[in-house]
C-alpha positions in Angstrom: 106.5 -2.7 -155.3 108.3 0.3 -156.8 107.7 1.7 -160.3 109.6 4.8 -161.5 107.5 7.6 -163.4 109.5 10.1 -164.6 113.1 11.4 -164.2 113.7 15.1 -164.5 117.5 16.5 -164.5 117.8 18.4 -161.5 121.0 20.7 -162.4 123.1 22.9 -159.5 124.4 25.8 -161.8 127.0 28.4 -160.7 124.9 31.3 -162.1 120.9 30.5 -161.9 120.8 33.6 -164.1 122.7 32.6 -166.8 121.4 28.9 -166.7 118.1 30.5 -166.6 118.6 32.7 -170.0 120.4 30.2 -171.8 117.7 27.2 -171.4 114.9 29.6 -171.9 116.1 31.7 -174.4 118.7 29.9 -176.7 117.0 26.4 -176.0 113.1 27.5 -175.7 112.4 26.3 -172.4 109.5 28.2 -170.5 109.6 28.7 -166.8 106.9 26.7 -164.7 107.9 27.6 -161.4 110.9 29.6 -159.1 111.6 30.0 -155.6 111.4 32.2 -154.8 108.8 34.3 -156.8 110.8 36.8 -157.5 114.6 37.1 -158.3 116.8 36.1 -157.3 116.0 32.8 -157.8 117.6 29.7 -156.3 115.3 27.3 -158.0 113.8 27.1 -161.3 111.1 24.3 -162.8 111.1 24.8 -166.5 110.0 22.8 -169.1 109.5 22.1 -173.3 107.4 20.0 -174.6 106.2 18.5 -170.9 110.1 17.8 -170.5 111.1 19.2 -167.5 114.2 20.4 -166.2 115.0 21.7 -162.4 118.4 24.7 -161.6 119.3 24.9 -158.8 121.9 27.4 -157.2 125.2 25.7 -156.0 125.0 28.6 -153.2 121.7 27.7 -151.5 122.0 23.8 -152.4 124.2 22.6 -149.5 121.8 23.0 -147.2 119.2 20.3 -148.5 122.5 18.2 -150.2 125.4 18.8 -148.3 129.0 19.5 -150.4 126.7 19.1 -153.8 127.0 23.0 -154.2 131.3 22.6 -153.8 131.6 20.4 -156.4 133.1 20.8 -159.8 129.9 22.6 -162.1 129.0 19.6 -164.8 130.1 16.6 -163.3 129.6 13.9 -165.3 126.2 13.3 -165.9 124.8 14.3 -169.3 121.5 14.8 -170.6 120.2 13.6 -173.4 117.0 14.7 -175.0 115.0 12.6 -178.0 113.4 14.8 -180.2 111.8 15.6 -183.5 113.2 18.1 -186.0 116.8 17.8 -184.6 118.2 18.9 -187.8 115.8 22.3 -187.7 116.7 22.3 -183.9 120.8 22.4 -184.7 120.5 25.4 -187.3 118.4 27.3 -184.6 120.8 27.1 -181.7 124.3 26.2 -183.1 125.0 29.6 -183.4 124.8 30.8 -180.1 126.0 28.1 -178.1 129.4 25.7 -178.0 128.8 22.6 -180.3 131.4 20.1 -178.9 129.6 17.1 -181.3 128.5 18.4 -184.6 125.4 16.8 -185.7 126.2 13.4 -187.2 124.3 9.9 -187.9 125.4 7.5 -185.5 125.9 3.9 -186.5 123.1 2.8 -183.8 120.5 4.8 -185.7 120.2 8.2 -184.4 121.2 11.8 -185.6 122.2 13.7 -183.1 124.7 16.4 -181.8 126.1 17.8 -178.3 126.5 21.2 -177.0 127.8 22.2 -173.6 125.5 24.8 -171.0 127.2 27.8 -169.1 127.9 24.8 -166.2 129.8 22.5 -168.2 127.3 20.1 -168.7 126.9 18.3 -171.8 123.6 18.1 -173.7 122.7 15.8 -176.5 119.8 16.4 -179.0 118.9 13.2 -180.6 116.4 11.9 -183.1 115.4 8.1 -184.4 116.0 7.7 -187.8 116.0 4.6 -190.7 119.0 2.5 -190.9 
C-alpha cells in the first residue's frame, strides 16, 4: 500500500540566483543543500521552519524532465504556506516584494495574503483564525 509523507515544491526558476536571494533573504529561508557546492548552482534544498523548498535551474532541468526547462516560468501551480504570525510576516516582507493579495480575512477562516517570486509564481501566506 502507498502512503504519501511529505510534499516539497520543487520550483524550475529562470535565475537560481535571484530565486536563491529572494527566498533566503526577503523570505528567511536557509540553504540546506546545492549542487553543486559551489556556484553556480543548478539546485538548491532550502528550508524554514522544517518546510522545505527545492530551485531548480530551467537550463540544466531538461535533462532529468524533458521540455520542463522551456516552459512559461510560474505555471500554474501555487504555493501555499500555513503559518503563525502572518500579520508580523506581511509587514516584514511586503515591502520588498510584489503583493498581488493584500492580507485580508477570508470567509473560510483564514487571514492570509499573496505575493508573486522573481519566476511568477504565486505564494500564499496563511494563518487559522476564529470565525
Amino acid at each position: 500500500m502507498t502512503t504519501f509523507h511529505a510534499i516539497t515544491p520543487n520550483l524550475i526558476v529562470r535565475d537560481i540566483d535571484a530565486s536563491l536571494r529572494f527566498y533566503r533573504d526577503v523570505l528567511g529561508f536557509t540553504v540546506t543543500t546545492t549542487v553543486p557546492d559551489a556556484p553556480p548552482f543548478v539546485f538548491v534544498w532550502l528550508e524554514r521552519d522544517g518546510v522545505p523548498v527545492f530551485l531548480n535551474d530551467a537550463a540544466t532541468v531538461d535533462h532529468d524532465l524533458p521540455g520542463a526547462g522551456q516552459r512559461p516560468p510560474g505555471g500554474t501551480a501555487t504555493l501555499f504556506f500555513a503559518v503563525t504570525g502572518v500579520d508580523a510576516y506581511h509587514a516584514l516582507i511586503a515591502p520588498q516584494v510584489t503583493v498581488i493579495m493584500p492580507i485580508k480575512t477570508q470567509f473560510y477562516g483564514m487571514r492570509e495574503f499573496a505575493i508573486e517570486d522573481p519566476d511568477g509564481h504565486i505564494i500564499t501566506f496563511a494563518e487559522k483564525v476564529d470565525a
